[in-house]
C-alpha positions as CSV (number, residue, x, y, z in Angstrom):
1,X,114.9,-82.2,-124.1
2,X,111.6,-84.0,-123.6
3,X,110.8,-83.7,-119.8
4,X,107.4,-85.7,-120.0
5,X,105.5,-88.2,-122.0
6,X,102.3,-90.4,-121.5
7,X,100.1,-92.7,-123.3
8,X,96.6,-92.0,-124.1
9,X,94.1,-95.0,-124.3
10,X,97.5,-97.0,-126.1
11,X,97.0,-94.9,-129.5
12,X,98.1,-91.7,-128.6
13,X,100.8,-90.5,-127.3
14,X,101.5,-86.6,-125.4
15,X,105.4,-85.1,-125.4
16,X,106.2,-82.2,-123.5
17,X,109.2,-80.5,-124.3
18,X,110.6,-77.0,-123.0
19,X,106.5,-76.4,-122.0
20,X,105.4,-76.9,-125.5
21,X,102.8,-80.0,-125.0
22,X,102.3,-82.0,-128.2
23,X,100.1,-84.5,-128.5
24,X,101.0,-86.8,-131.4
25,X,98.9,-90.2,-133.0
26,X,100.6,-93.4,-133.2
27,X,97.2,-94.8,-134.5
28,X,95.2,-94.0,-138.0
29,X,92.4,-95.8,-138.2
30,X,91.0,-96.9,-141.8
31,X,89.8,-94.2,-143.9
32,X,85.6,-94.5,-144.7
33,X,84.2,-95.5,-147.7
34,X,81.2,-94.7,-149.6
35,X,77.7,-96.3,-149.2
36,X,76.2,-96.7,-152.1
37,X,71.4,-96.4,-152.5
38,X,70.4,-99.4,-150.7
39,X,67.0,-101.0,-153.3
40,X,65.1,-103.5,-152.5
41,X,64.2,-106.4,-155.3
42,X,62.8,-110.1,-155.5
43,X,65.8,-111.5,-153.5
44,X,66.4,-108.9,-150.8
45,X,67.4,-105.4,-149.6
46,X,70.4,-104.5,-151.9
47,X,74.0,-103.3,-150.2
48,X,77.1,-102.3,-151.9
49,X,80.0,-100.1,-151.1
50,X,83.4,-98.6,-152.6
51,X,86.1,-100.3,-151.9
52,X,88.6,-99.6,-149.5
53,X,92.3,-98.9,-150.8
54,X,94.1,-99.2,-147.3
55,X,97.0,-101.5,-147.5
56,X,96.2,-103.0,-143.9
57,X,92.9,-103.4,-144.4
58,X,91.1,-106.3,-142.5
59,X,87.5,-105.9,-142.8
60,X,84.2,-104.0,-143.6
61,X,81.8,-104.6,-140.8
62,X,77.9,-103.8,-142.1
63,X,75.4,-102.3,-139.1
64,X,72.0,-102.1,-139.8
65,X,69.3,-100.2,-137.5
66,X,65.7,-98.7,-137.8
67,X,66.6,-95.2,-136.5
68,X,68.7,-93.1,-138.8
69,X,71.1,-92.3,-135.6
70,X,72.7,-95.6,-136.5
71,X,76.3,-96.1,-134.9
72,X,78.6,-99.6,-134.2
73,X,77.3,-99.2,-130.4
74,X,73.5,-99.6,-131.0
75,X,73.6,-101.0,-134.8
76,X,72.6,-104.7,-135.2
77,X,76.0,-106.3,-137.0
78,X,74.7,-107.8,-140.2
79,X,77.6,-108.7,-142.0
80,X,81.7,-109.0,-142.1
81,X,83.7,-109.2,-145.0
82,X,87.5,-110.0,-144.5
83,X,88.3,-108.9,-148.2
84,X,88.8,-105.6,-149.6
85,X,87.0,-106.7,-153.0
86,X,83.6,-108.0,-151.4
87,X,81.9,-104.8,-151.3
88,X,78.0,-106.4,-151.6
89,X,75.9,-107.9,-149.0
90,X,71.7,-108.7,-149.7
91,X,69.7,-108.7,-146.7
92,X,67.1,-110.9,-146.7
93,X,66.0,-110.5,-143.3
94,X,63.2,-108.0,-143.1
95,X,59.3,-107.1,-142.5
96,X,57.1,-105.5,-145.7
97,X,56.5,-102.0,-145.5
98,X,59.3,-100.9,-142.9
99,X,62.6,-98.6,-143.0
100,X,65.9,-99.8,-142.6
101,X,68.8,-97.8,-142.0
102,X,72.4,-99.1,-142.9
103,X,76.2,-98.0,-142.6
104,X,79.8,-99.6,-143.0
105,X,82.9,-99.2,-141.0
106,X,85.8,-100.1,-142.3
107,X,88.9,-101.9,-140.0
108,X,92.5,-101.9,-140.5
109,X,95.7,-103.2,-138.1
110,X,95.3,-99.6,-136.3
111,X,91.5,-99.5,-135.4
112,X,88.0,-99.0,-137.5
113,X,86.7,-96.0,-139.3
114,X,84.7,-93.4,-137.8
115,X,81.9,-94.8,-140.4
116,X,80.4,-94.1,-143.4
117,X,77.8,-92.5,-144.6
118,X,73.9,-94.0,-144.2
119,X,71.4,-95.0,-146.5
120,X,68.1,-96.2,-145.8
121,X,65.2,-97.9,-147.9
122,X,61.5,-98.7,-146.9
123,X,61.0,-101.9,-148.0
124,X,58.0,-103.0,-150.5
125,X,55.7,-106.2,-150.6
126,X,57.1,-107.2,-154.0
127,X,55.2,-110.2,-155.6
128,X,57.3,-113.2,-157.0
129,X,54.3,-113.9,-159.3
130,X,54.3,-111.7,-163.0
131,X,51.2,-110.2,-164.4
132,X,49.3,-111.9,-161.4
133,X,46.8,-108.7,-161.6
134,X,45.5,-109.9,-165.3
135,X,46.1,-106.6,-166.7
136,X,48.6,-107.5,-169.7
137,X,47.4,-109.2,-172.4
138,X,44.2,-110.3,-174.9
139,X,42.0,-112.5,-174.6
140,X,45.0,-114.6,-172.5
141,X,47.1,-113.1,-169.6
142,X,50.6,-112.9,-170.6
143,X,53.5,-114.8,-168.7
144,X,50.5,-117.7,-168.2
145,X,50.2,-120.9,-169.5
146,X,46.4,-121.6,-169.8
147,X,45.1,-124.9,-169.7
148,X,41.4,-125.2,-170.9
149,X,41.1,-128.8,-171.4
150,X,38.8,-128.0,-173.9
151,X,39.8,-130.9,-176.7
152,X,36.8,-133.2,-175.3
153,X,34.2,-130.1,-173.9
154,X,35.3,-127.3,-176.9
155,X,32.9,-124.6,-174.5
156,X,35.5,-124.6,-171.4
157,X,37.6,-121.7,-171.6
158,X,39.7,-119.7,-169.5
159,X,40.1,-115.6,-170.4
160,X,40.2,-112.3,-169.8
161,X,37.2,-110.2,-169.0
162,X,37.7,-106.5,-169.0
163,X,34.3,-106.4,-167.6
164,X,34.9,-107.7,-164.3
165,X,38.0,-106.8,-162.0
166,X,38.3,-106.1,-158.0
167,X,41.7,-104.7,-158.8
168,X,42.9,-102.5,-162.1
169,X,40.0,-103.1,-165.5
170,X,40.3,-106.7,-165.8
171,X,40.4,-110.1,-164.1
172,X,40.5,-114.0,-165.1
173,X,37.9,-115.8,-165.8
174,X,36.8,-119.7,-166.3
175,X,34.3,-121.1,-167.6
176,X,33.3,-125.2,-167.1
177,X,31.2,-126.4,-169.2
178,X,30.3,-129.7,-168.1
179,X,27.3,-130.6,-166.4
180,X,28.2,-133.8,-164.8
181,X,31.7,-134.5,-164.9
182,X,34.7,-132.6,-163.8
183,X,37.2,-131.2,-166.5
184,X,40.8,-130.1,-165.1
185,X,41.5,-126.5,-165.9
186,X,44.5,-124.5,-165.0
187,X,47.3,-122.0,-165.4
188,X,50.7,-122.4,-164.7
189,X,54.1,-120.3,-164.8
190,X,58.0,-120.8,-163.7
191,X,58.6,-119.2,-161.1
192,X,62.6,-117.7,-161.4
193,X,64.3,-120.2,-158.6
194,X,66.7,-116.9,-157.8
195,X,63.7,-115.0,-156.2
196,X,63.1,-117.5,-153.9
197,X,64.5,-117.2,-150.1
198,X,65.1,-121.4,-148.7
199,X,63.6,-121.2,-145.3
200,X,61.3,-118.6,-146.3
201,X,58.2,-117.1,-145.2
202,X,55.8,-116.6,-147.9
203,X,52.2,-114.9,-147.9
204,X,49.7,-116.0,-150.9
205,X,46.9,-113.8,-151.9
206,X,44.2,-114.0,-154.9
207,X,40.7,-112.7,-155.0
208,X,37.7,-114.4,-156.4
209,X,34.0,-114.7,-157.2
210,X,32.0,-117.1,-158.6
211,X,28.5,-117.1,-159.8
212,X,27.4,-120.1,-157.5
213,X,29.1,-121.7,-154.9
214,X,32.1,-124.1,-156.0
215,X,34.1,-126.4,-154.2
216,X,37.2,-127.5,-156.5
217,X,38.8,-131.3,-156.1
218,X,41.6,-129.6,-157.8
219,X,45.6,-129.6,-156.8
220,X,44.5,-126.2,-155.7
221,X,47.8,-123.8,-155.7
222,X,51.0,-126.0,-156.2
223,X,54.6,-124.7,-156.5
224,X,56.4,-127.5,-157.4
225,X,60.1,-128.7,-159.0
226,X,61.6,-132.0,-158.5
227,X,63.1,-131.5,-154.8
228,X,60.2,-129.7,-153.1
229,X,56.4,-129.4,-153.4
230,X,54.4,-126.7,-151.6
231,X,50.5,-127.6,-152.0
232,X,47.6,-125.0,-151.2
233,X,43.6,-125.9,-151.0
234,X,41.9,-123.7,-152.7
235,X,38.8,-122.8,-150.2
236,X,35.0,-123.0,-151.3
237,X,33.6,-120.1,-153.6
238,X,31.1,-118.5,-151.8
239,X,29.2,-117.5,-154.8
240,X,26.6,-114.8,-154.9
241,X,28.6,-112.6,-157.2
242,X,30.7,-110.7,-154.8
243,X,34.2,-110.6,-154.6
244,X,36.6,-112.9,-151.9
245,X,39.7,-113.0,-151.1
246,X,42.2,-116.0,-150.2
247,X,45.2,-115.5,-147.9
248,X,47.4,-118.7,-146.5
249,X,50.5,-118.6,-145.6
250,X,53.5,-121.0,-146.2
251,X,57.6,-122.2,-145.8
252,X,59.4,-123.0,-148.3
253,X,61.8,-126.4,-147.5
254,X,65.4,-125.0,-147.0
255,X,66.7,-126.5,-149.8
256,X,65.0,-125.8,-153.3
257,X,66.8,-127.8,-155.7
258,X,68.7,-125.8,-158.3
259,X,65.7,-125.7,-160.9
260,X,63.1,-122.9,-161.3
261,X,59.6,-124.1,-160.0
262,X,56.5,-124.2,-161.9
263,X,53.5,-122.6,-160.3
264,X,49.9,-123.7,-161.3
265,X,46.4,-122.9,-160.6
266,X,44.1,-125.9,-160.5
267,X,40.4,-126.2,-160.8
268,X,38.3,-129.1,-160.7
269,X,34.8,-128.3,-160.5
270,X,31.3,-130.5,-161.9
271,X,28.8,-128.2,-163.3
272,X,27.9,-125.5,-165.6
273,X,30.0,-123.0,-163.9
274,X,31.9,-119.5,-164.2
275,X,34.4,-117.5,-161.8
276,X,36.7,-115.4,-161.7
277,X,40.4,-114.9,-160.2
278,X,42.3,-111.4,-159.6
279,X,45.1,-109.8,-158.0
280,X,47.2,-112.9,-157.4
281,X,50.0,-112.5,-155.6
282,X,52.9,-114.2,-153.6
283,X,54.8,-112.0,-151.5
284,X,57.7,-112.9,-148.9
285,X,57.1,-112.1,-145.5
């Protein structure tokens, strides 16, 4: 007969019977699932699991940490999902050129998993901006709209010169043609609404040079849709024939509207001029 019994910690429970201890578990915690390469891409750090098959399932519970001895103790709790099917999370929370370690635990009626296994990713200054180094096309960037308001002043022109680059073999360049008067020259591209972050932190960065100095009376750098307009002077050219570089930052509004953005490049400059733009970049911070 059994002589002896006691609980252990309310999940176990030990039997003795005729000196033969036994210890037997009233509790089985969810099994562990599978985490899958964490990437990193214009919206975020990307997360996804298997799915759990437990019948008493109750939650997956996402822990994120920048040591690779990541646990539910000392693990930052990032995320809960209360359905068995939502098996994704992006993490949009993060610094440029760090390492990010992740792991999911899995609870049912009975307890949580003992965790699965971790994946980490170093995370990349990717640039919401396409073919903002100039290397792709002709005589005109690709993915650009140019602008050379050149019906009235046929000598203004805006292109390519594989002769001049502070990145990669080529750069942008402008050309104004107008002694006296300013003539508005520009590029412009949509900017995919999906890659931006509302709320977010954003870093712009372009280099120039310019044969003599230039202040412009331009827009300057605009990203703009019909709910929100972000507007950036563009600072004096130096001149002197040596590359500068340009680096603001800026928030976006935290709502963007639900149509993609147009960014443009604006010059408005009086004079015989030419310079030159490379390496133009917009990164999230």
């Amino acid at each position: 007969m059994i002589n002896h019994y006691k609980f252990l910690r309310k999940t176990s429970v030990i039997f003795t019977f005729l000196g033969l201890t036994v210890l037997y578990s009233c509790n089985r915690p969810a099994t562990d699932v599978t985490l899958n390469e964490v990437t990193q891409d214009a919206e975020g750090i990307q997360i996804n699991w298997s799915a759990s098959d437990d019948d008493k399932f109750e939650s997956y519970k996402l822990y994120k940490h920048n040591s690779s001895g990541i646990d539910e103790l000392n693990g930052e709790l990032i995320h809960v999902a209360t359905s068995s099917d939502e098996v994704e999370f992006t993490d949009i929370n993060f610094d440029p050129l760090s390492t990010y370690y992740y792991r999911v635990y899995v609870e049912n009626n009975k307890g949580i998993s003992s965790g699965s296994n971790i994946e980490s990713v170093t995370t990349e200054t990717i640039s919401i901006v396409r073919n903002g180094n100039f290397e792709s096309g002709e005589s005109e960037p690709t993915e650009w709209t140019v602008i050379e308001n050149n019906i009235s002043e046929p000598l203004n022109n805006i292109e390519l010169d594989p002769t001049m680059a502070s990145e990669g073999s080529k750069s942008l360049k402008f050309h104004h043609n107008n002694a006296s008067g300013c003539w508005e020259m520009w590029i412009q591209q949509y900017i995919n609404l999906s890659d931006l972050t509302p709320g977010g932190t954003y870093q712009l960065s372009f280099d120039y040079r310019s044969n003599e100095t230039i202040t412009t009376d331009g827009i300057g750098v605009q990203i703009k849709n019909s709910d929100f307009t972000i507007t950036i002077p563009i600072e004096t050219f130096s001149g002197g024939d040596v590359w500068y570089n340009q680096t603001t930052s800026f928030t976006l509004p935290d709502y963007l509207g639900g149509t993609d953005p147009i960014l443009r490049v604006h010059f408005c400059v009086s004079g015989v001029l030419d310079w030159w733009i490379d390496d133009f970049q917009i990164i999230k911070v």
